[in-house]
N, C-alpha and C positions, 0 to 999 in steps of 0.2 A: 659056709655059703654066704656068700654078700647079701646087704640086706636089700630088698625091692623099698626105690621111691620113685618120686612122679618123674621120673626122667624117664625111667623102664613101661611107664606107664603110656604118655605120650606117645612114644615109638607105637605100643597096642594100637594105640585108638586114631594110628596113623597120619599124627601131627609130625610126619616127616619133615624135612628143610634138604633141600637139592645139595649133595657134595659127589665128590671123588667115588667110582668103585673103591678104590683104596681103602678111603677112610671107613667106608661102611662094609669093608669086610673084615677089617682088624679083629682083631679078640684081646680080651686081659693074656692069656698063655701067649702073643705076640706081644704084647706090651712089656709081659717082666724078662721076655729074648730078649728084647732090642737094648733093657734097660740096663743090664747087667756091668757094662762096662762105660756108659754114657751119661751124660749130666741129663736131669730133666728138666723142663722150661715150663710151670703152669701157667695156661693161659686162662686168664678170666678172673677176677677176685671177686667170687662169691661165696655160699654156702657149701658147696663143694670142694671146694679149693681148701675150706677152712677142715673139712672131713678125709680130705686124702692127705692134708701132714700132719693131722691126729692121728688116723690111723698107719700110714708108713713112710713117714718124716724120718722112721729111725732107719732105714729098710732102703730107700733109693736116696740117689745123690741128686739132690734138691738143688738146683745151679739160681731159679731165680722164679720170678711172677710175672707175667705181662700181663697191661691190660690196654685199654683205649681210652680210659676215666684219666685225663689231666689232675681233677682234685686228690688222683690217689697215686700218682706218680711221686717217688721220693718218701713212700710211708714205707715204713717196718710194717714185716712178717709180726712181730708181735704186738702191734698197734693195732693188726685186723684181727689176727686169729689169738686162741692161747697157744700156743705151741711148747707150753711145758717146760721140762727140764732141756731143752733140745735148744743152746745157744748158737748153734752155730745159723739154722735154719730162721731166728728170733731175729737176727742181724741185718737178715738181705731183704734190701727194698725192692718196691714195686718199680718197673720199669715199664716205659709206653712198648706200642706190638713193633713198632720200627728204629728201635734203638740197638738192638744187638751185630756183632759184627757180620760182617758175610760169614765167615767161619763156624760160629757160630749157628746160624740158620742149617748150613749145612749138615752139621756135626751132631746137635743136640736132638733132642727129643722133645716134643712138643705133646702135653695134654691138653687136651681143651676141657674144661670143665661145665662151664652154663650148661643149662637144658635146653636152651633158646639161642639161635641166634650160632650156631657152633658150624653152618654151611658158609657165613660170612666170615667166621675166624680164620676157617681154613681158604679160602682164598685168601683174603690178608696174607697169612703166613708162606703160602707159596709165590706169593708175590715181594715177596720179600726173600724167598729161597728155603723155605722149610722142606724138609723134604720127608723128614721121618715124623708124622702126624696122628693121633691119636685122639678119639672122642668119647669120654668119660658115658657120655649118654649112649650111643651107640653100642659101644661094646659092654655095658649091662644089659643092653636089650637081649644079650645073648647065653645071660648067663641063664643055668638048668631050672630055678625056681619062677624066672620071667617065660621062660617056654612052658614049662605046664601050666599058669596059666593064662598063655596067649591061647591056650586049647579050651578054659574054660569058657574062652567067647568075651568079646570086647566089652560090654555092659558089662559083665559077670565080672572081668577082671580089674577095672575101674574102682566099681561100688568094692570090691572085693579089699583094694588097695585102703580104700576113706575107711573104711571098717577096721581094716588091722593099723591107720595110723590113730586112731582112738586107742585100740589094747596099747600099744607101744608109747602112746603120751602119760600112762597109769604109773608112768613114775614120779612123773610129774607133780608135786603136791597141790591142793586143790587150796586155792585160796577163796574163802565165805564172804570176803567181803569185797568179790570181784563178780558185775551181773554183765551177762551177756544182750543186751536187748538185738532183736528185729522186729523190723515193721514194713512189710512191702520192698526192703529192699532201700530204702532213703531213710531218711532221719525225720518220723512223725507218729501220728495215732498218742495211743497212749501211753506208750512209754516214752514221746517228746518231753511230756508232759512230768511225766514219773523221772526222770532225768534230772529236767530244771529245777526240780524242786528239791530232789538228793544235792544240786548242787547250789539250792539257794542254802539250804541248810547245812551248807560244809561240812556233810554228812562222813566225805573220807572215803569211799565208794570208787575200788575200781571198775570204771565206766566203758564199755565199749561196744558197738555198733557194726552189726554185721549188716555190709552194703554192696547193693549192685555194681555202683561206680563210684570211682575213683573222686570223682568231682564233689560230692556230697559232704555236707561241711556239719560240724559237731560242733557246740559250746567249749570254750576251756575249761578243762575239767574233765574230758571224755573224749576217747580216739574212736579210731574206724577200723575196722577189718574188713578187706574184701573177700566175698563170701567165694569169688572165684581160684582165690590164694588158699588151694585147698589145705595143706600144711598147716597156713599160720590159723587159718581158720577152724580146723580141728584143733589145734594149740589150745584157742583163747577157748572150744565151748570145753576141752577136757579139759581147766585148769578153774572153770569159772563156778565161786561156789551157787551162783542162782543166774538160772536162763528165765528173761522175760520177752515172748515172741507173742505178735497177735494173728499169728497164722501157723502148721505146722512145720515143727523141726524135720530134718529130713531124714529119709530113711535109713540113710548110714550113720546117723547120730547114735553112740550107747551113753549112759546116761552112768555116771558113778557113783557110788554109795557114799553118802553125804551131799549132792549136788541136789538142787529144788530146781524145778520146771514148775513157773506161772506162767497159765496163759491167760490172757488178755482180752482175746477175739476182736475183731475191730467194728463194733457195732457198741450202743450204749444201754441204756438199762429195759427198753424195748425194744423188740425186733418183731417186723411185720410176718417174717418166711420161718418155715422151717428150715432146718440146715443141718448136714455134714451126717452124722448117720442117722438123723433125725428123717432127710430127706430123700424122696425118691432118684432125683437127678444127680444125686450122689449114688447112693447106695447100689445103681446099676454100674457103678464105676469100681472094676474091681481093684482095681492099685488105687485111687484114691479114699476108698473100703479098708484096704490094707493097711495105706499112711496114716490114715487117722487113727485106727485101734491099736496101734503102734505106737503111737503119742498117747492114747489115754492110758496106757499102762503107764507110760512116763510121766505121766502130768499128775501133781502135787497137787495143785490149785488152780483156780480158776477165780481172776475177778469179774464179780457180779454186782448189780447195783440195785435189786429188785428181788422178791419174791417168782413174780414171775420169771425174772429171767435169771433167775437158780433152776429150776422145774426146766426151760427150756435147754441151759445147757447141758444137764443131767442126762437129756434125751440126746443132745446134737453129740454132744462129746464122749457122750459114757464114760466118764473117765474113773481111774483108781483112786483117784484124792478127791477134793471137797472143794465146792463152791464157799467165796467168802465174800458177804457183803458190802462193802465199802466204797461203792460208786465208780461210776468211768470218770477217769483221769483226764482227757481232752476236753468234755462240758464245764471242766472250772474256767477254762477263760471264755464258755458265755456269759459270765458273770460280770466278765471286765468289758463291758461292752466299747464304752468309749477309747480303751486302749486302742480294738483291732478294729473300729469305723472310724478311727486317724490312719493307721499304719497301712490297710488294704487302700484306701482311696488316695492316699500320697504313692502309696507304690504304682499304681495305675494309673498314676496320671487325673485323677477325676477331681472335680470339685469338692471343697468337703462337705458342702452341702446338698451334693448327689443321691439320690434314692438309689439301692441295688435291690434288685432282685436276685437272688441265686437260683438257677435252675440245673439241677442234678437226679437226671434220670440214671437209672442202673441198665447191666446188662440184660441179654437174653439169652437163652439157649439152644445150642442147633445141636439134634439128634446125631453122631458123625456113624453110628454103627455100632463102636463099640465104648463110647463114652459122649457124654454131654460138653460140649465147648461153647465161651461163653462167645456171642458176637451181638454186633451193634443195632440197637433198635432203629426201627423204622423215625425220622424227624420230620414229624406236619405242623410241626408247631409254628404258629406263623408270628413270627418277631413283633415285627413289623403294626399288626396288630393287636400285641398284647402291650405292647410299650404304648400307644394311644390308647388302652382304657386303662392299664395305671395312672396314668399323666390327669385322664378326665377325672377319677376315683378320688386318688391322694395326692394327685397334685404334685407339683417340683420336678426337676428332670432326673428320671430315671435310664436307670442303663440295666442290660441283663448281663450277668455272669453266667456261661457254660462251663460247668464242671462234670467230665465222665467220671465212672468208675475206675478204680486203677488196672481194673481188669485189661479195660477199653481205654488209655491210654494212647496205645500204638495209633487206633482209629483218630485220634483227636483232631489230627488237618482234615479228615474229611466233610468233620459237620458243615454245613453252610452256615455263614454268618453274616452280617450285614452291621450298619454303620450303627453303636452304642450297643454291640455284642460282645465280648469280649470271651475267650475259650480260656481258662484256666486252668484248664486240667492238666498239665503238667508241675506244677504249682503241686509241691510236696504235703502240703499239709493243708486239707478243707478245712478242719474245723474252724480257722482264723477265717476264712469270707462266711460260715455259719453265722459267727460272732458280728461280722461286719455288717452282713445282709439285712435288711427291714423285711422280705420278706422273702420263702420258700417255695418254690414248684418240684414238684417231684413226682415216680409214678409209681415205684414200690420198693424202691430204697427203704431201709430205715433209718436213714436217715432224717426223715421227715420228724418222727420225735422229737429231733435233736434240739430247732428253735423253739417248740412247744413249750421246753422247759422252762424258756426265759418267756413265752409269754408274744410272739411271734406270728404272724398269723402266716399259714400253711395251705395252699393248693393243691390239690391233684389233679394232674393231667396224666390219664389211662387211656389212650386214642385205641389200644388191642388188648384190654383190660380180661373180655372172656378169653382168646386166645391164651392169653398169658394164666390165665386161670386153669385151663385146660393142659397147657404143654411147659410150662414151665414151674415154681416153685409152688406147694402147697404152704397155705398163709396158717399161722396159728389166730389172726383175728381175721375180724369180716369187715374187709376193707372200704364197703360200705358205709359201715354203723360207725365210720371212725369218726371225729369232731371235725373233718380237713375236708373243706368244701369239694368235691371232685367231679371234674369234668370230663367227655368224652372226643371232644372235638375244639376246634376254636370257638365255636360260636357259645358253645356250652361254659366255654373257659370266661369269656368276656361277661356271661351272663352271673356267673359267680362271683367276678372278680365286682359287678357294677351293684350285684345286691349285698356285698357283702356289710355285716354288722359286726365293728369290731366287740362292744357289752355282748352277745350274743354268744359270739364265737367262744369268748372267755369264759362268761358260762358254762356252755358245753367242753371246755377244755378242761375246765377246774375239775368238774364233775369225772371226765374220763379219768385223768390223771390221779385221782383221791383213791384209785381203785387198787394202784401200784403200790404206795408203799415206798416210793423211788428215793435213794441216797443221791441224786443228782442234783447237788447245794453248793457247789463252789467249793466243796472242801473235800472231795477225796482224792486229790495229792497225798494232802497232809494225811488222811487215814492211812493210803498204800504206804507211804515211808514209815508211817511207826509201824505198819504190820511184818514190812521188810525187816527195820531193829528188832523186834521180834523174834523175826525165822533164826536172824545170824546170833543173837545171844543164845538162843535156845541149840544149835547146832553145834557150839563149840568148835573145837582146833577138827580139823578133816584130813586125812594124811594120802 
């Protein structure tokens, strides 16, 4: 029985492409009729192409390769594929799709192999005079093992597929010194961080980067996998000996004996909310209930940077492994401060002498029925008005920075902005305008900690603060009693903003913060990479 890949798969989940009745009623039992006495012709040089003359290179009379790639016109059969002891098949080059004679067209057999793009081959070829045509992807759709289960139901047989290409990658040896990071999907958080510093330290580390898009760029030293390439992307997390994600792996991930799962979380050594099964606006979400205690059986570790938030993630994650103290990764470059208030205010165009404000409110939650979705808060914030009492306050020309949530994202053309506004949020990695900013607004982010660290001063604006209290996340502090002046309107915002006392603030900051205990000092890169040398000496050879 052939084995099911995403070709068989596709067809399911009805990513059809327009062709012939012809082509899409063929079968493999017409294919080896037709072939019996005729040359065949493959079209397309891909991964398929390289799987059908491994397995019957020896079996049918191979005539040649088409494709439409000029760079691969005039290459040997055995320059793409290995094609074995099999010289004579080793020999024949690749040829374009309108090179062959009329006769030819007429006479041969033509496979198409891609999974993509196989409605356009076959017009090609009949415009060229093909006649007898054949689609490698179609006629698996129809073999017996892809039928039952197109019965199991199209999710079912998807998630069904990513699950059995994990058992079938377990031949694959696991190499310990190969870590898989994601983070949102782009290249940031804390493993940006944990990265550069594997590769300050020519650590040796294969490096790679499961991404949304294709465009997203990595250091040298580190590639990318798209996490939509579902193949290569089970590849790399079965072959990888440690996954570093700061959100959950998915729920077709199996996790193999000798591989380490840290997680990260993407928040730093405080957090204002409860979260993930700590939380009510979770915990009513039954698959997102599921995902998660499906990763805490997977999860190894968890980096922590506090006391406290060991204890919180204990609750949020439950997981089977063990919190480890060693700091978040992202707040070492608050440390470098003048690095990222050069590099943000030149990339922006701004003076270097610019005051910035960051202002980074978080999402909210709407009830949809049967799960919590996150969407965009209500914005009264009046620009306009808070840029003239910074100006009166601290003096020198300031501008604000809008940065959402990565949740919120999508929403980001909506906010209204006005002239010395500037929206960010697409801008992969916040902690660098953190770094940059003089000063913080936010409304229950925890992010707000974050400039605290380095000593920053911190405002709150909560304009639906009970609301939000009421219907959204339950806080593990009392975001009241917190040291970060908080307002509930503009008028309330200016009135903090004009009393404020930096000796003051500082005080009451020193004072909160002495309670923590927090490893957030500029050096836990360096602690997470020797903790990593660690795992993998201690883990040995992994087969």
């Amino acid at each position: 029985m052939r084995e099911i890949s995403v070709l068989a798969y596709l067809n399911l989940t009805q990513k059809m492409e327009e062709t012939t009745p012809d082509l899409r009623n063929r079968s493999w039992r017409d294919f080896r009729t037709a072939s019996r006495k005729r040359s065949i012709y493959l079209v397309g040089c891909g991964k398929k192409t390289g799987e059908f003359l491994d397995k019957f290179g020896k079996k049918y009379r191979i005539a040649g390769v088409l494709d439409n790639d000029e760079g691969k016109r005039g290459r040997s059969l055995e320059e793409l594929y290995q094609c074995g002891n099999n010289k004579q098949i080793a020999k024949l080059k690749v040829s374009l799709l309108g090179e062959l004679a009329s006769e030819d067209y007429e006479n041969g057999i033509f496979l198409i192999t891609p999974i993509r793009g196989y409605g356009t081959l076959e017009k090609q070829l009949r415009a060229y005079g093909g006649r007898n045509i054949y689609s490698y992807f179609l006629m698996e759709s129809k073999t017996i093992r892809c039928r039952v289960q197109m019965f199991m139901g199209k999710k079912g047989v998807y998630e069904w597929f990513k699950v059995y290409e994990f058992y079938r990658n377990k031949k694959y040896r696991i190499n310990k010194r190969k870590i898989v990071f994601s983070a949102f999907g782009t290249y940031c958080d804390h493993g940006k961080y944990i990265t550069e510093e594997l590769l300050r330290q020519k650590k040796g580390y294969e490096i790679v980067w499961a991404v949304s898009d294709s465009s997203v760029n990595v250091p040298q030293g580190a590639r990318t996998v798209m996490r939509g390439d579902v193949e290569k992307y089970i590849y790399e997390m079965a072959t990888a000996g440690i996954w570093i994600f700061n959100s959950p792996v998915e729920a077709f991930v199996r996790k193999r004996k000798g591989q380490i799962y840290i997680q990260t979380k993407h928040w730093t050594g405080i957090t204002l909310k409860r979260f993930y099964l700590d939380a009510a606006t979770v915990t009513k979400n039954k698959e997102r209930v599921k995902l998660w205690k499906k990763n805490a059986k997977m999860m190894d570790y968890i980096i922590t940077a506090s006391d406290f938030d060991t204890q919180s993630c204990l609750r949020g994650f439950c997981p089977k492994g063990k919190c480890v103290e060693l700091g978040s990764a992202r707040t070492d470059i608050l440390f470098d401060e003048q690095k990222y208030r050069f590099k943000i205010r030149e990339m922006l165009n701004l003076p270097q002498d610019a005051k910035i404000l960051l202002y980074a409110p978080t999402y909210r939650f709407k009830w949809s029925g049967s799960s919590y979705e996150q969407k965009l808060p209500e914005y009264d914030i009046d620009y306009k008005f808070l840029i003239e009492e910074l100006e009166k306050k601290f003096h020198g020309q300031w501008y604000i920075l809008l940065r959402l949530h990565p949740g919120l994202r999508k929403y980001s053309e909506q906010a209204c902005l006005m002239d010395r506004v500037i929206n960010i949020s697409s801008y992969p990695d916040g902690e660098e305008f953190v770094a940059a900013s003089d000063i913080l607004i936010s409304d229950y982010s925890s992010i707000m900690f974050e400039p605290a660290y380095v000593k920053k001063p911190v405002f709150l604006y909560a304009a639906d603060i009970d609301e939000y209290l009421a219907h959204d996340y339950d806080l593990l502090l009392d975001i009241r009693a917190l040291p970060f002046p908080l307002a509930e309107n503009n008028e309330e915002l200016a009135e903090v903003i004009r009393t404020f006392n930096y000796e003051d603030y500082r005080q009451q900051l020193d004072q909160f913060l002495s309670g923590y205990r927090l490893m957030e000092d500029g050096n836990s890169c360096q602690r997470i990479v020797e903790f990593l040398d660690s795992l993998v000496s201690q883990n040995g050879d992994v087969d």
